[in-house]
C-alpha positions in Angstrom: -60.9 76.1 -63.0 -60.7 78.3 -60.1 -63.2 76.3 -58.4 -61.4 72.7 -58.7 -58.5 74.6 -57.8 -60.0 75.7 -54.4 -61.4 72.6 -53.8 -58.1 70.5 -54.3 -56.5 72.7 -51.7 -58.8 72.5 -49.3 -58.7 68.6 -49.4 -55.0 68.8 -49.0 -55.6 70.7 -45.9 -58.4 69.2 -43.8 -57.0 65.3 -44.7 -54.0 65.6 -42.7 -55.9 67.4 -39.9 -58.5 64.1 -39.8 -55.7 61.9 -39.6 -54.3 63.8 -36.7 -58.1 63.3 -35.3 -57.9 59.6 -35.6 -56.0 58.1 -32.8 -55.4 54.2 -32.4 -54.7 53.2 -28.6 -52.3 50.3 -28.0 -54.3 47.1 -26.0 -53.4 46.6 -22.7 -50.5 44.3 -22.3 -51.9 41.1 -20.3 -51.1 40.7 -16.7 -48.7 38.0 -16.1 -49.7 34.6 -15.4 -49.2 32.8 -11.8 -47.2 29.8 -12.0 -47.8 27.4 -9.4 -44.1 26.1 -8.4 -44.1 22.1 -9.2 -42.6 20.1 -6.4 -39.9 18.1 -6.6 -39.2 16.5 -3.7 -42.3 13.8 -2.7 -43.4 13.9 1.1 -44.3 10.7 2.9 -46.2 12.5 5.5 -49.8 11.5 6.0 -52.6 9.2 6.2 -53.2 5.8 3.2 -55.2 3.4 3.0 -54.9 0.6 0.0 -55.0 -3.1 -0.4 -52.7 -5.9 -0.8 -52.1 -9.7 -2.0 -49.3 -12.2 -2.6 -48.6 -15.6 -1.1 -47.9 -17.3 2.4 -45.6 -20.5 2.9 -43.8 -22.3 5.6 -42.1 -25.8 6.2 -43.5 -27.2 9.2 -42.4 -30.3 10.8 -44.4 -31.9 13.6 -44.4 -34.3 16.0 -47.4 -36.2 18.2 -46.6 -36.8 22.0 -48.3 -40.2 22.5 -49.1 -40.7 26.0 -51.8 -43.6 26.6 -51.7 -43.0 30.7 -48.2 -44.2 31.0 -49.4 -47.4 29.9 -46.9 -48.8 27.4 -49.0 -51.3 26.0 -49.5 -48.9 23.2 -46.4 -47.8 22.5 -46.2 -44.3 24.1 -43.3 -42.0 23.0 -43.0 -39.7 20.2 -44.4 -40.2 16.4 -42.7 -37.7 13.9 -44.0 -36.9 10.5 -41.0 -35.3 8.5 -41.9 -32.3 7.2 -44.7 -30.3 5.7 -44.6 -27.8 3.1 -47.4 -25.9 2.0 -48.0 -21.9 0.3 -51.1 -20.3 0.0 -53.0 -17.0 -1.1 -53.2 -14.1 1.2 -55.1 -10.7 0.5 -56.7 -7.8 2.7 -56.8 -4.5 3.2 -54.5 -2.1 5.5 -54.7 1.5 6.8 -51.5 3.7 8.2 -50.3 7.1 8.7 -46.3 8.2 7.9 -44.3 11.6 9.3 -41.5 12.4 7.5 -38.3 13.9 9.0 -35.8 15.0 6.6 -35.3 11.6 5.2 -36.2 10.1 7.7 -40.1 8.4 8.3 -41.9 6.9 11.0 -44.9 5.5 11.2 -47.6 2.8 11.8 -50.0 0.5 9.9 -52.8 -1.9 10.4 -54.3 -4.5 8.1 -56.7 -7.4 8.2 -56.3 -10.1 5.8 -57.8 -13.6 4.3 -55.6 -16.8 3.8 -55.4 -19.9 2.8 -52.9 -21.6 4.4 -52.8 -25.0 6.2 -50.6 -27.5 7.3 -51.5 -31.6 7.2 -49.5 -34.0 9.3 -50.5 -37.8 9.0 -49.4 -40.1 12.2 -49.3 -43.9 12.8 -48.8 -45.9 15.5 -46.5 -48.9 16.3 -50.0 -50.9 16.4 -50.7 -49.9 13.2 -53.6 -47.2 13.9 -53.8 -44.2 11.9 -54.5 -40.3 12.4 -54.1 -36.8 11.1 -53.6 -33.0 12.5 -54.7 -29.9 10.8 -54.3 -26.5 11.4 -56.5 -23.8 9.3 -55.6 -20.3 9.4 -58.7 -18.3 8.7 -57.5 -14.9 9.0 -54.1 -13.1 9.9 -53.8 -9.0 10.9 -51.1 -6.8 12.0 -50.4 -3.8 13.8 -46.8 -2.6 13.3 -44.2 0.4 13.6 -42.6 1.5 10.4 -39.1 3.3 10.1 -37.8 4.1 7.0 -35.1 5.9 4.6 -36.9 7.6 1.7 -35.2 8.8 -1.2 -37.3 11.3 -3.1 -40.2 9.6 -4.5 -38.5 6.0 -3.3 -38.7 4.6 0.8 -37.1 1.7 2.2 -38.0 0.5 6.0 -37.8 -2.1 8.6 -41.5 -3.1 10.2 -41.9 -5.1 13.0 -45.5 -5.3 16.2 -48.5 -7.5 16.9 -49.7 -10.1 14.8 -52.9 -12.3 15.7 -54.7 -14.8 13.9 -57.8 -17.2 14.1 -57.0 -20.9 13.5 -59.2 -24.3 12.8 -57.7 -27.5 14.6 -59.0 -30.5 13.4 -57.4 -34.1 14.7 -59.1 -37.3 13.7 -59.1 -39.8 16.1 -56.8 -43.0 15.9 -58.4 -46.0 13.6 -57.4 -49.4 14.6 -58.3 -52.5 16.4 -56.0 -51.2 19.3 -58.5 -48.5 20.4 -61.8 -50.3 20.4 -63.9 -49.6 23.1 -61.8 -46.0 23.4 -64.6 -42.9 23.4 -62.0 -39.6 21.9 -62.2 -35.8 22.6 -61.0 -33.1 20.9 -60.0 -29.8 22.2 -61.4 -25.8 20.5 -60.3 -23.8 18.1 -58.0 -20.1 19.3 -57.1 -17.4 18.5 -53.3 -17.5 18.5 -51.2 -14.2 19.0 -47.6 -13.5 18.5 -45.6 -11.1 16.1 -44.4 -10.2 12.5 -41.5 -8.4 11.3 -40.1 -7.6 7.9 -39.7 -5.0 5.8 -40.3 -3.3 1.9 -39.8 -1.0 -0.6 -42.8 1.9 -1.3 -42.8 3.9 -4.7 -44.6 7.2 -5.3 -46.2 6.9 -8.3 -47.9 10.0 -8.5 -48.6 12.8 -5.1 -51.1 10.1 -3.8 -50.3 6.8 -5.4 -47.8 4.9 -3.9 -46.7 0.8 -5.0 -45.2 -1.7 -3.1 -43.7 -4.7 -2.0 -43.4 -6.3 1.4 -42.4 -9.2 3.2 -43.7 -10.6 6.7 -42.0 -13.2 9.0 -45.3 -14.4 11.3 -45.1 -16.3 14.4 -47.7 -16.7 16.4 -46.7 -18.7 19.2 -47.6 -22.3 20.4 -50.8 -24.1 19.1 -50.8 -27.2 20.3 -54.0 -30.0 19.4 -55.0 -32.4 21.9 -57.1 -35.4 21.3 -58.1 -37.6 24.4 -59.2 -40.9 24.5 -60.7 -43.0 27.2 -61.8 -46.6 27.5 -63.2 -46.0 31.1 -59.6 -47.8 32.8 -57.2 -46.2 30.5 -56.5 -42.5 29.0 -54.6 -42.2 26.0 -53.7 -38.5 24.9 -52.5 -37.2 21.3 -50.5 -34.2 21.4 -49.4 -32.3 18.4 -47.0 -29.7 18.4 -44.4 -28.7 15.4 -40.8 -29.0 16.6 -40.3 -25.3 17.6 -43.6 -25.3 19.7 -44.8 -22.4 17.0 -47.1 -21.9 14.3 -45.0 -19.8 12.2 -44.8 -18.9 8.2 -43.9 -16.1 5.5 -45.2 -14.0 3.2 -45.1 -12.0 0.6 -47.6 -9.7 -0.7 -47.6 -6.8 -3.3 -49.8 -3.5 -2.4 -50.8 -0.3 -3.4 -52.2 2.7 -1.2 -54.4 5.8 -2.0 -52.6 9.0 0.3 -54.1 12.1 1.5 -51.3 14.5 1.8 
């Protein structure tokens, strides 16, 4: 009895001193994360590239100087056509860098583009003889300035530079009795130049996707056709021209751009 006795006390003591022994350590708190601050305000600055597509129209009127070497037997003077209306598919690719100045950008852009989009004028006459114009623009690009007014992720601007294009000219020669014996000429194709100015609307999608819309006045100057007839004593010359001496249409095309900022 002694025995269990001693042996009880001498649990009670040494289990309390174990416990003392055991000592659990707290983890080490975790070192605070580093938030990357999210911008809120989008920058236009820097260089896109992207693509675009939409339409081109104009109403052209035109107009054939008839000329058959001041010989009147022909009826020289003017033959009109009324008007000619036509729209068309334009698409391409452009390339342009922006700075951005408080809210204020400036920039430039190029682009390149295929269209479709003619113009047919039919002609006759007084004796009764028959002919066309047409003018085929094979490709249109731009080089332009851009200023703008961007509101956060939205930008609003005014374009305006170079425009250039390469154009077809195709005029049949006259059919009728009137110019048998005549042997006609036709004059090359250009390449015209002239201008394009507009404006649009960009959207910043995401820090490097941008949308937009944008729309183009294009002149690009004269381009007259000449067809020249001769019968060996007479010349006869066809001139067509549109009423404001230019080859000039609209467009509007829809476009989105990759940026690297």
């Amino acid at each position: 009895m002694k025995r269990l006795a001693l042996l009880l006390a001498t649990t009670a003591f040494v289990t309390p001193a174990l416990a003392a022994d055991v000592i659990y350590e707290e983890p080490p708190a975790p070192a605070p994360m580093a938030i990357e601050p999210v911008a809120t305000t989008a920058t236009w600055t820097g260089l896109y590239i992207g693509g675009q597509a939409g339409v081109a129209f104009g109403n052209d009127s035109g107009s054939i100087g008839f000329d058959p070497g001041n010989n009147g037997a022909f009826g020289n003077g003017t033959l009109d056509n009324g008007d000619d209306s036509d729209a068309g598919f334009i698409g391409g690719a452009h390339i342009g860098y922006d700075y951005q100045i408080n809210d204020f950008v400036v920039g430039a852009v190029a682009d390149i583009n295929y269209i479709d989009a003619e113009t047919n004028r039919s002609y006759t006459t007084p004796g009764g003889s028959t002919f066309s114009a047409d003018s085929e623009i094979n490709y249109l690009g731009t080089v332009r300035a851009r200023v703008g007014y961007a509101m956060d992720s939205v930008l609003l601007y005014g374009t305006g530079g170079l425009a250039y294009a390469g154009v077809d000219n195709n005029m049949s020669a006259p059919t009728g009795t009137e110019f048998n014996g005549y042997t006609f000429e036709q004059d090359e194709d250009d390449t015209d130049i002239g201008y394009a100015v507009g404006g649009g609307v960009d959207v910043m999608a995401t820090n490097n996707i941008s949308f937009g819309v944008e729309y183009l006045y294009t002149n690009l100057g004269s381009n007259d056709q000449t067809v020249t007839g001769t019968n060996g004593t007479n010349t006869v010359n066809f001139t067509s021209e549109s009423n404001d001496d230019d080859l000039d249409f609209h467009t509007i095309w829809a476009k989105a751009s990759y940026r690297f900022n």
